[in-house]
FILO-972058 format. One record per residue: residue in one letter; chain; z, y, x of N, C-alpha, C, O, CB in turn. Coordinates in nm, 3 decimals, decimal comma. Atoms other than C-alpha are relative to their C-alpha. Last residue first. Glycine has a CB too. Example, Ala and Ser with C-alpha at 12.3 -4.5 7.8 and 13.67 -1.06 7.14 Angstrom:
  resn  chain      n_z      n_y      n_x     ca_z     ca_y     ca_x      c_z      c_y      c_x      o_z      o_y      o_x     cb_z     cb_y     cb_x
     S      A   -0,006   -0,119   -0,082    0,714   -0,106    1,367    0,073    0,109   -0,077    0,090    0,220   -0,026   -0,142    0,046    0,041
     A      A    0,000   -0,119    0,089    0,780   -0,450    1,230    0,000    0,120    0,090    0,066    0,118    0,194    0,125    0,003   -0,099
END
This chain:
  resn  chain      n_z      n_y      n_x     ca_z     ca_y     ca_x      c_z      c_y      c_x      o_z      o_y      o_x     cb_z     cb_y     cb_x
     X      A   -0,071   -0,129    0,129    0,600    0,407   -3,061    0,111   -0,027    0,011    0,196    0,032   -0,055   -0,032    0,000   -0,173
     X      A   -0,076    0,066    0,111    0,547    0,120   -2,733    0,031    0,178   -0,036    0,071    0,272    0,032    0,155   -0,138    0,047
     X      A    0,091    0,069    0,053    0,285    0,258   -2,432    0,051   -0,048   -0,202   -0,023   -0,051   -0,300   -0,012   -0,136    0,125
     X      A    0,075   -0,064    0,016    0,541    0,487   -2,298   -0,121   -0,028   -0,137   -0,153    0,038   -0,236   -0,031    0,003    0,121
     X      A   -0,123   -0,075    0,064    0,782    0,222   -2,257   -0,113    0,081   -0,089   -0,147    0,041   -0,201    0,122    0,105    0,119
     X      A    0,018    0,100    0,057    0,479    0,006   -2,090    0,067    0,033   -0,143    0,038   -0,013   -0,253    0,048   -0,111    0,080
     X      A    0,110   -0,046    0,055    0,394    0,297   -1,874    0,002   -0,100   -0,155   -0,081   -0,084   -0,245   -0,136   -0,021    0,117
     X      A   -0,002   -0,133    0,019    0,779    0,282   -1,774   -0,115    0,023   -0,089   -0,095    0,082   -0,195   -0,003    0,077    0,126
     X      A   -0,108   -0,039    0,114    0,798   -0,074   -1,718    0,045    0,145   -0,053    0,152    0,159   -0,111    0,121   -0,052    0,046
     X      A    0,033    0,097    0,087    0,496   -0,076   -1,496    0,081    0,019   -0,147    0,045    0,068   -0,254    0,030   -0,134    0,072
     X      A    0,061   -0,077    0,020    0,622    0,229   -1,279   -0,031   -0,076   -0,157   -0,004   -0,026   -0,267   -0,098    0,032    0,115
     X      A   -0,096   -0,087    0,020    0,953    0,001   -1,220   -0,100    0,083   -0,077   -0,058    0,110   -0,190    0,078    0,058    0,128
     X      A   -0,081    0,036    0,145    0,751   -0,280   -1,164    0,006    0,072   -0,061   -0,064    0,068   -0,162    0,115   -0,036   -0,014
     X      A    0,098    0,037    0,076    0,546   -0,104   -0,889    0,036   -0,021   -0,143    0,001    0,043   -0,242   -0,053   -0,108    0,054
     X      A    0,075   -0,151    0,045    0,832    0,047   -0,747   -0,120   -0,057   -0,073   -0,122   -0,002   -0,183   -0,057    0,116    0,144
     X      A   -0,090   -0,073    0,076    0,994   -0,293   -0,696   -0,042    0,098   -0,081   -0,037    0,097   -0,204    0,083    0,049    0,069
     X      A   -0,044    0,031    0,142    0,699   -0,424   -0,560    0,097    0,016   -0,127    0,077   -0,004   -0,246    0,007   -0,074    0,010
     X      A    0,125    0,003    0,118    0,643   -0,230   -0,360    0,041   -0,020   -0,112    0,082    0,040   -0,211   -0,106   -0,101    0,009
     X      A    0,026   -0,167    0,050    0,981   -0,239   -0,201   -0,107    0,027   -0,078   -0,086    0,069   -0,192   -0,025    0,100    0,115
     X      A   -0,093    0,053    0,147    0,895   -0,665   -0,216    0,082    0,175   -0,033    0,105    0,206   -0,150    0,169   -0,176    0,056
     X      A    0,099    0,051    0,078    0,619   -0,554    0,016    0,067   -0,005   -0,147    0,031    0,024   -0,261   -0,051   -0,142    0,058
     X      A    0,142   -0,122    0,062    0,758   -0,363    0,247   -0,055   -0,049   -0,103   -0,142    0,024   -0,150   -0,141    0,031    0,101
     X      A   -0,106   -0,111    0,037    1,057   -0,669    0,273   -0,072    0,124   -0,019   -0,030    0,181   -0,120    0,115    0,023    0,111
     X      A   -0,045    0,005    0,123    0,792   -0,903    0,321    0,085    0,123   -0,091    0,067    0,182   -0,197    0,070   -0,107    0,013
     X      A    0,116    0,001    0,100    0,638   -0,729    0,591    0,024   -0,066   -0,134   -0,038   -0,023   -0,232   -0,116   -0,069    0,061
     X      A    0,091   -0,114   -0,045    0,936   -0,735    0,814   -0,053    0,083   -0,153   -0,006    0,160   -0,237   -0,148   -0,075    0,100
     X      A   -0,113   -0,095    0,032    1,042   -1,029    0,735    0,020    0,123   -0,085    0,051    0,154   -0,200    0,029    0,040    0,096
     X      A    0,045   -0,017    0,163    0,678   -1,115    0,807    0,148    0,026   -0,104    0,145    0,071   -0,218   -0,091   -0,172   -0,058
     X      A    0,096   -0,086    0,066    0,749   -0,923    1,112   -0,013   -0,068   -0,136   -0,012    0,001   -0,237   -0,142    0,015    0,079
     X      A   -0,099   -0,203    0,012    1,074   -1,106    1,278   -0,074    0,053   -0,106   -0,013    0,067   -0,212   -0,024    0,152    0,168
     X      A   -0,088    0,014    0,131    0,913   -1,458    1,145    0,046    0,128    0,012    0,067    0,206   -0,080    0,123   -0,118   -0,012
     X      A   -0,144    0,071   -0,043    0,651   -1,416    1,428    0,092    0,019   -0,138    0,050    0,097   -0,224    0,084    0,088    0,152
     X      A   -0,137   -0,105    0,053    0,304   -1,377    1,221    0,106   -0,071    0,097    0,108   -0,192    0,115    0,058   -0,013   -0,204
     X      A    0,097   -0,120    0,009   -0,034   -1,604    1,325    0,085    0,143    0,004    0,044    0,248    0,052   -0,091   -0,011   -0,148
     X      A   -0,044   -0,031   -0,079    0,153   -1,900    1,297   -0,067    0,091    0,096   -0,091    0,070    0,215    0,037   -0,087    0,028
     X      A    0,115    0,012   -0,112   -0,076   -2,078    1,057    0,083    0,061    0,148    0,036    0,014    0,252   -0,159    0,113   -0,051
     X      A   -0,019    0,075    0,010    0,253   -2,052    0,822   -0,107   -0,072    0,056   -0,103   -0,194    0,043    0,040   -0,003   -0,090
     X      A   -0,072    0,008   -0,041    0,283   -1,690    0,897    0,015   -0,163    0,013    0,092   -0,194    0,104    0,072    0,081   -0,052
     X      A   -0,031   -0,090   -0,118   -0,027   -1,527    0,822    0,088   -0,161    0,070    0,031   -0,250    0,133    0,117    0,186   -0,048
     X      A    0,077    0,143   -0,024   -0,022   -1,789    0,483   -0,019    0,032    0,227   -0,016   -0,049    0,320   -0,227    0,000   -0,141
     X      A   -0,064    0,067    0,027    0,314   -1,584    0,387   -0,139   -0,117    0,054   -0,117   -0,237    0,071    0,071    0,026   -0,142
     X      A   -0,094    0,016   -0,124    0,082   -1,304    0,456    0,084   -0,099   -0,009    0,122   -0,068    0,103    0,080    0,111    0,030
     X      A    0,065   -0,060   -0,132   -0,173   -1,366    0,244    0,086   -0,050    0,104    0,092   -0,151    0,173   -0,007    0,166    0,008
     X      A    0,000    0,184   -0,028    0,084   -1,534   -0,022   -0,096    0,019    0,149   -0,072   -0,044    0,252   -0,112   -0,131   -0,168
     X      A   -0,088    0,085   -0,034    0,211   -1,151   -0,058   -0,026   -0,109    0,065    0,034   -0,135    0,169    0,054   -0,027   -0,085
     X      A   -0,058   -0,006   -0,153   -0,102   -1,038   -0,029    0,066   -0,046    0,019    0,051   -0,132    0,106    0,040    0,081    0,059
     X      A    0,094    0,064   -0,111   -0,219   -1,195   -0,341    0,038    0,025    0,158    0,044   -0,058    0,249   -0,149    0,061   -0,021
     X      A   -0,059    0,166   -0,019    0,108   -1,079   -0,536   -0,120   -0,101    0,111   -0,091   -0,192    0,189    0,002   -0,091   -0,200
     X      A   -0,107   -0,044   -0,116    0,017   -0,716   -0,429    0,082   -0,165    0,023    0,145   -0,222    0,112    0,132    0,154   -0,070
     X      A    0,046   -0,052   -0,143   -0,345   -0,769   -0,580    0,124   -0,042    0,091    0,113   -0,108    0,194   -0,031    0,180    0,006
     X      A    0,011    0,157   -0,025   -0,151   -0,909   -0,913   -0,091    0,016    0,158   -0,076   -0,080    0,233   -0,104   -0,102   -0,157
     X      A   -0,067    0,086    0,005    0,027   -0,594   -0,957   -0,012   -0,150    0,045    0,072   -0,231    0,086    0,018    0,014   -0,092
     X      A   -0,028   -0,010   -0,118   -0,237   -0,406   -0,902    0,125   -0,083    0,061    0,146   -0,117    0,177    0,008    0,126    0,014
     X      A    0,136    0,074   -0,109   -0,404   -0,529   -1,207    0,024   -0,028    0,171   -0,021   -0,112    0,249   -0,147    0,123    0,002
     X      A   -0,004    0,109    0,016   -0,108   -0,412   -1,362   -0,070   -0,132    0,055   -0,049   -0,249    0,087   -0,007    0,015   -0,089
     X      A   -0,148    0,052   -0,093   -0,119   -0,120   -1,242    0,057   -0,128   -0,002    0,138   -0,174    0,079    0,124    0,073   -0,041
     X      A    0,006   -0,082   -0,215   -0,467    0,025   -1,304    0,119   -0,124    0,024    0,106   -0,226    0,092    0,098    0,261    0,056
     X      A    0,122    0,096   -0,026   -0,439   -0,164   -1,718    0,006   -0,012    0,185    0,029   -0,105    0,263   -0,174    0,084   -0,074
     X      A   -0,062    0,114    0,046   -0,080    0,066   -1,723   -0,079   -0,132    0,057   -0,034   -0,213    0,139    0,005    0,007   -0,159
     X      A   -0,033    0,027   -0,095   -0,245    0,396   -1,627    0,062   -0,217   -0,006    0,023   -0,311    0,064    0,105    0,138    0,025
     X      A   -0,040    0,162    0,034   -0,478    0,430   -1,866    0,040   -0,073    0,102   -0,021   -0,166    0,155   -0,110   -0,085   -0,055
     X      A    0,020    0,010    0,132   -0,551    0,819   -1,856    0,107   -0,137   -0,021    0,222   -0,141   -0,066   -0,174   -0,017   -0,041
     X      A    0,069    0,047    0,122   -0,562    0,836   -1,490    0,100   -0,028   -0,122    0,218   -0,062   -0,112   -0,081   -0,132    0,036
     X      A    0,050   -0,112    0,076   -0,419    1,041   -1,189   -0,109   -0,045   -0,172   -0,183    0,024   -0,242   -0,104    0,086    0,135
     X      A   -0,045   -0,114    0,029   -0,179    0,821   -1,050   -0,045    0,119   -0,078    0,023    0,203   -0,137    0,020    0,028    0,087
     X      A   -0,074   -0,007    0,131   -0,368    0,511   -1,130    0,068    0,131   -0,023    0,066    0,185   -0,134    0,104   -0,110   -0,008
     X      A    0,053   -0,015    0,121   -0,607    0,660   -0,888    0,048   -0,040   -0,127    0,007    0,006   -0,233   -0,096   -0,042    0,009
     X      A    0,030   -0,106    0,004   -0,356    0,649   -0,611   -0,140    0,070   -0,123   -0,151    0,188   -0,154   -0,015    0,004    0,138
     X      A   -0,145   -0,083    0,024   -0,221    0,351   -0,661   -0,013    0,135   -0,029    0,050    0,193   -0,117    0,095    0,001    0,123
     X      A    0,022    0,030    0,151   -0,606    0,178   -0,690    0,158    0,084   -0,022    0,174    0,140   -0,131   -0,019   -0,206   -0,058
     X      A    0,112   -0,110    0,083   -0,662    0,323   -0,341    0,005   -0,003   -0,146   -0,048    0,084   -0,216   -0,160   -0,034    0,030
     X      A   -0,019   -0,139   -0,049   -0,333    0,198   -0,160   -0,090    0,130   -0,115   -0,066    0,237   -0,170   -0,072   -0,005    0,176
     X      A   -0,112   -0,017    0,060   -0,425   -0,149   -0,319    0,042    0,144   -0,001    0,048    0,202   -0,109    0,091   -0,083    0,057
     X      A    0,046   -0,024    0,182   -0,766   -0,142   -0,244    0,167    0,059   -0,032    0,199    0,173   -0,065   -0,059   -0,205   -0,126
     X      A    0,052   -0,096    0,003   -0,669   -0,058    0,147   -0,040   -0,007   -0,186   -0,050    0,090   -0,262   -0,113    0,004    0,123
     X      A   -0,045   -0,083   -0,049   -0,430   -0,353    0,187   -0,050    0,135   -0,068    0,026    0,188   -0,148   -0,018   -0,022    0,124
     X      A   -0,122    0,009    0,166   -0,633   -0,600   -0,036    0,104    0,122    0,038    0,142    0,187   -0,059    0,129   -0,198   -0,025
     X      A    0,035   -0,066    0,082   -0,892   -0,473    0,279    0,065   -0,018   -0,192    0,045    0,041   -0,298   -0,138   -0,025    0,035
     X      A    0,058   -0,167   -0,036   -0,659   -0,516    0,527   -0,132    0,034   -0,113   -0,146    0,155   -0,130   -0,079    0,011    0,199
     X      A   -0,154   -0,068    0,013   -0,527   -0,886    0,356   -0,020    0,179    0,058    0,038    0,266   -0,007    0,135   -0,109    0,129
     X      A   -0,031    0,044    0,163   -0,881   -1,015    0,318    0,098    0,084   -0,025    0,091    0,173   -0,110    0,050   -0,159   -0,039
     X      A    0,089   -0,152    0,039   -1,017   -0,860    0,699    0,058   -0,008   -0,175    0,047    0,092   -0,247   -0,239   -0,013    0,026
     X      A   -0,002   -0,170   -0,051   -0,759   -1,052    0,859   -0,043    0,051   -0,084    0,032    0,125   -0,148   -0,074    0,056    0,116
     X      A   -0,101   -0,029    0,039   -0,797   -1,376    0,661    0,065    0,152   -0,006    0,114    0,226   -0,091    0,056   -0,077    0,058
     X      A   -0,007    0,090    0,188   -1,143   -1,402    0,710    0,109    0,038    0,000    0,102    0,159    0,016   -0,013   -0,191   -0,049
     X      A    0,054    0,001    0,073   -1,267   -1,215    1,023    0,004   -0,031   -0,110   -0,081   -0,005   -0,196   -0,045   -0,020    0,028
     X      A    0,049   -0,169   -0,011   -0,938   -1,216    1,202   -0,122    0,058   -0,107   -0,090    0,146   -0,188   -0,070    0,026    0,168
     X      A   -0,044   -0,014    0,144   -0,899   -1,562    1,156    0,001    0,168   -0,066   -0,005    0,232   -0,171    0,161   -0,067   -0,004
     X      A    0,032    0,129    0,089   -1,134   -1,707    1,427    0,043    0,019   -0,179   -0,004   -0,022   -0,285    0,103   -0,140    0,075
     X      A    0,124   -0,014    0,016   -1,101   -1,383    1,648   -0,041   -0,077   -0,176   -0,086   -0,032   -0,281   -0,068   -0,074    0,146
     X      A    0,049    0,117   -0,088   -0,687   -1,459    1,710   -0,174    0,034   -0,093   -0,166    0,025   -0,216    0,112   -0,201   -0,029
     X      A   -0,012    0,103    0,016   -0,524   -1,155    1,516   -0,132   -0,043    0,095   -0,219    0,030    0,143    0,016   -0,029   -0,141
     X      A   -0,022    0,101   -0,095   -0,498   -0,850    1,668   -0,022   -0,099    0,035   -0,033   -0,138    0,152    0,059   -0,019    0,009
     X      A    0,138   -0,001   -0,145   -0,660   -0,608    1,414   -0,011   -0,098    0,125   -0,115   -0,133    0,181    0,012    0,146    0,093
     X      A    0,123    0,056    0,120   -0,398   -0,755    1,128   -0,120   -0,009    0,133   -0,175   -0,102    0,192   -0,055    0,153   -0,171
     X      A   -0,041    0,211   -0,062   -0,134   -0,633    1,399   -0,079   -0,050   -0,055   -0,123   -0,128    0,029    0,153   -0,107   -0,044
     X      A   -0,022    0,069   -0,157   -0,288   -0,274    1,388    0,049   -0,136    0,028    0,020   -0,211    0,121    0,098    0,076    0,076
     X      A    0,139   -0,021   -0,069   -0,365   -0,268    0,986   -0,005   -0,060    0,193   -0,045   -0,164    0,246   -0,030    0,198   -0,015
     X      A    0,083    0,146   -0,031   -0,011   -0,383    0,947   -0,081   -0,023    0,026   -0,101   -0,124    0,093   -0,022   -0,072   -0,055
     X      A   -0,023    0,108   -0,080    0,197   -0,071    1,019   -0,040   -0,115   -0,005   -0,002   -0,190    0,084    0,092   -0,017    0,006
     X      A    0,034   -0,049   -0,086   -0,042    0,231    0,859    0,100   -0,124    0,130    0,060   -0,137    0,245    0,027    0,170   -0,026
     X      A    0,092    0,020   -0,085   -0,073    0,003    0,586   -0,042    0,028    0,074   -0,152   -0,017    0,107   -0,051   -0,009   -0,012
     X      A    0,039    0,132    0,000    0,238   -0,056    0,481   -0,121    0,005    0,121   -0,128   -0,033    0,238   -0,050   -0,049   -0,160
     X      A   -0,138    0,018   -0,155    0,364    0,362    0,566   -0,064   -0,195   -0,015   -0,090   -0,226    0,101    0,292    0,048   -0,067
     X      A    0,010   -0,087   -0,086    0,072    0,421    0,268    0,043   -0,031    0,150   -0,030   -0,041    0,249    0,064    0,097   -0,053
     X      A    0,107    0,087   -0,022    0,213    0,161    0,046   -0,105    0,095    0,121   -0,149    0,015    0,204   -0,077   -0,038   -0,166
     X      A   -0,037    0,122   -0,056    0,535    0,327    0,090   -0,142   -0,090    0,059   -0,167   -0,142    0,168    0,084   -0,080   -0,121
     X      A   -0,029   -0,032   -0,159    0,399    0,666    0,033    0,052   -0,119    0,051    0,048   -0,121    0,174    0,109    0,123    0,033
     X      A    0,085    0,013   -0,072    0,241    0,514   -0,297    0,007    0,078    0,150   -0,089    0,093    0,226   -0,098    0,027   -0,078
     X      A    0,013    0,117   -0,050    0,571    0,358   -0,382   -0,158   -0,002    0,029   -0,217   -0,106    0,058    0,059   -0,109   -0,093
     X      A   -0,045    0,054   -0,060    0,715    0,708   -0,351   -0,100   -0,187    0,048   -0,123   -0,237    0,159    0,129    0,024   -0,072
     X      A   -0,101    0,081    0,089    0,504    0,913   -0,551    0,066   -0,094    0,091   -0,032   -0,140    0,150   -0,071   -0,084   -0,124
     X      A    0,050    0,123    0,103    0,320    1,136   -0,328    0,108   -0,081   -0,021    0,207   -0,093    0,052   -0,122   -0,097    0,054
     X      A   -0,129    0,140   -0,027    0,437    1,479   -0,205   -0,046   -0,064   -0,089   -0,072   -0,025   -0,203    0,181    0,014   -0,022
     X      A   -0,036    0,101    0,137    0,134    1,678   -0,194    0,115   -0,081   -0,024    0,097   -0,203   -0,018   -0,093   -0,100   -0,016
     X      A   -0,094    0,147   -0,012    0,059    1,956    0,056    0,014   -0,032   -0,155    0,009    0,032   -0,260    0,181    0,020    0,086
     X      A   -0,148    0,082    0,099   -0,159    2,226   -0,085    0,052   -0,133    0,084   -0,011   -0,239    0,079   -0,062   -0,077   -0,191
     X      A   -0,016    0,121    0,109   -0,457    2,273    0,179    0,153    0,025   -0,064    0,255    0,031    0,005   -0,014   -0,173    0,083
     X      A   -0,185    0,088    0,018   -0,552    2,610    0,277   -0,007   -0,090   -0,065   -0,067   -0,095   -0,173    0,133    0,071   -0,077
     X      A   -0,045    0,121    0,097   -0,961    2,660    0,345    0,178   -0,002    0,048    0,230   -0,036    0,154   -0,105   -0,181    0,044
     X      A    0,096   -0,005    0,113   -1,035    3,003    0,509   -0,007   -0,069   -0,079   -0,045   -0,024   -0,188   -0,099    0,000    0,017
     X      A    0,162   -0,047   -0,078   -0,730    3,025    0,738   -0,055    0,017   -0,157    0,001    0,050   -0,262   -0,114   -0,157    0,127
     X      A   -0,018   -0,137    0,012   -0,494    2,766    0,700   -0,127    0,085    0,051   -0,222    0,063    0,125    0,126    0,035    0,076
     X      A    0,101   -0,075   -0,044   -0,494    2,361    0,741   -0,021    0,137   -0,055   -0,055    0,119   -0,172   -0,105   -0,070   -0,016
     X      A    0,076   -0,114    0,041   -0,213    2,158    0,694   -0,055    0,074    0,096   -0,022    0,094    0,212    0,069    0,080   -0,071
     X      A    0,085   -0,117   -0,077   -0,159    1,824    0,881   -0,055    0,114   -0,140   -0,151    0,091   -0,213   -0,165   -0,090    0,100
     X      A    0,146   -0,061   -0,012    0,044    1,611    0,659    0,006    0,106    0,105    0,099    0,177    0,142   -0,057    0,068   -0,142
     X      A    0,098    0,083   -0,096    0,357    1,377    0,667   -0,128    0,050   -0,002   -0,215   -0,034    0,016   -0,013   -0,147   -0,035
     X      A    0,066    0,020    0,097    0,530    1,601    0,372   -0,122   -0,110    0,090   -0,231   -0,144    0,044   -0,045    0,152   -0,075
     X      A   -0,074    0,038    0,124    0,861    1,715    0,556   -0,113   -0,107   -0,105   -0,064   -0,184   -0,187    0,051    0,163   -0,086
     X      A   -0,060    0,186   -0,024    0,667    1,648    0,919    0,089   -0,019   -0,155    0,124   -0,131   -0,191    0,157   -0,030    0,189
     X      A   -0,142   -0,005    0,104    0,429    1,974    0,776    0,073   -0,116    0,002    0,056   -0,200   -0,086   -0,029    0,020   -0,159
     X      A   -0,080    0,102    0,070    0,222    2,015    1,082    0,049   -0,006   -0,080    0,149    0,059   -0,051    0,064   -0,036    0,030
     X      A   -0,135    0,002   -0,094   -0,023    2,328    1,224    0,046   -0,165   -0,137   -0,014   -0,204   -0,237    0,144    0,221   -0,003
     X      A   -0,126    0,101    0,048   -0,367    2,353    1,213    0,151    0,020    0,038    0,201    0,060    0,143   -0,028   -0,137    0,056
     X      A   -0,123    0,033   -0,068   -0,617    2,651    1,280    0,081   -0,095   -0,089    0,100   -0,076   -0,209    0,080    0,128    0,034
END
């Protein structure tokens, strides 16, 4: 049997397996909430770009998400994030290229900038922390 937890955006499961809810770090629930709203417009695109551009930015999408979440639990977090850092700057221009093929209405890459440049904030922010960390 399932029931909801809307505080923690999960489906727990009870019974014979219980899951732990997790509250994840913010700018990987952001990146999370990214790619559960761009994937579907990404899917939309016009055939021609869909395969190339599309699939570039949904799967820089999905690394990104995945490398957040394994920096979270590693050793050498810093190298992870930094790296990711320059991933999140590739999308950026991604989409910014989205938009200048006219592929994006200006509302969304807005939109999508503004998710992005939250990232990026939080990204920094983590950055300059591991970096703290890093310095005796």
């Amino acid at each position: 049997m399932a029931f909801e937890l809307p505080e923690y955006g999960l489906l727990a499961l009870y019974g014979e397996h219980m899951v732990k809810p997790v509250a994840d770090l913010p700018v990987i629930q952001k990146t999370y909430d990214l790619v559960k709203w761009y994937v579907p417009i990404l899917n939309r695109l016009p055939r021609n770009h869909r395969f190339t551009l599309g699939e570039r930015v949904i799967n820089g999408l999905y690394d990104l998400l995945e490398g957040l979440i394994l920096a979270r639990y590693s050793r050498d977090k810093l190298a992870i994030l930094e790296s990711l850092n320059t991933q999140l700057d590739l999308l950026r221009h991604q989409t910014r290229l989205l938009l200048d093929f006219e592929l994006m209405e200006t509302k969304r890459y807005e939109y999508v900038g503004k998710l992005i440049n939250e990232i990026g904030t939080e990204l920094g922010g983590w950055i300059r922390h591991q970096r703290k960390r890093a310095t005796p």
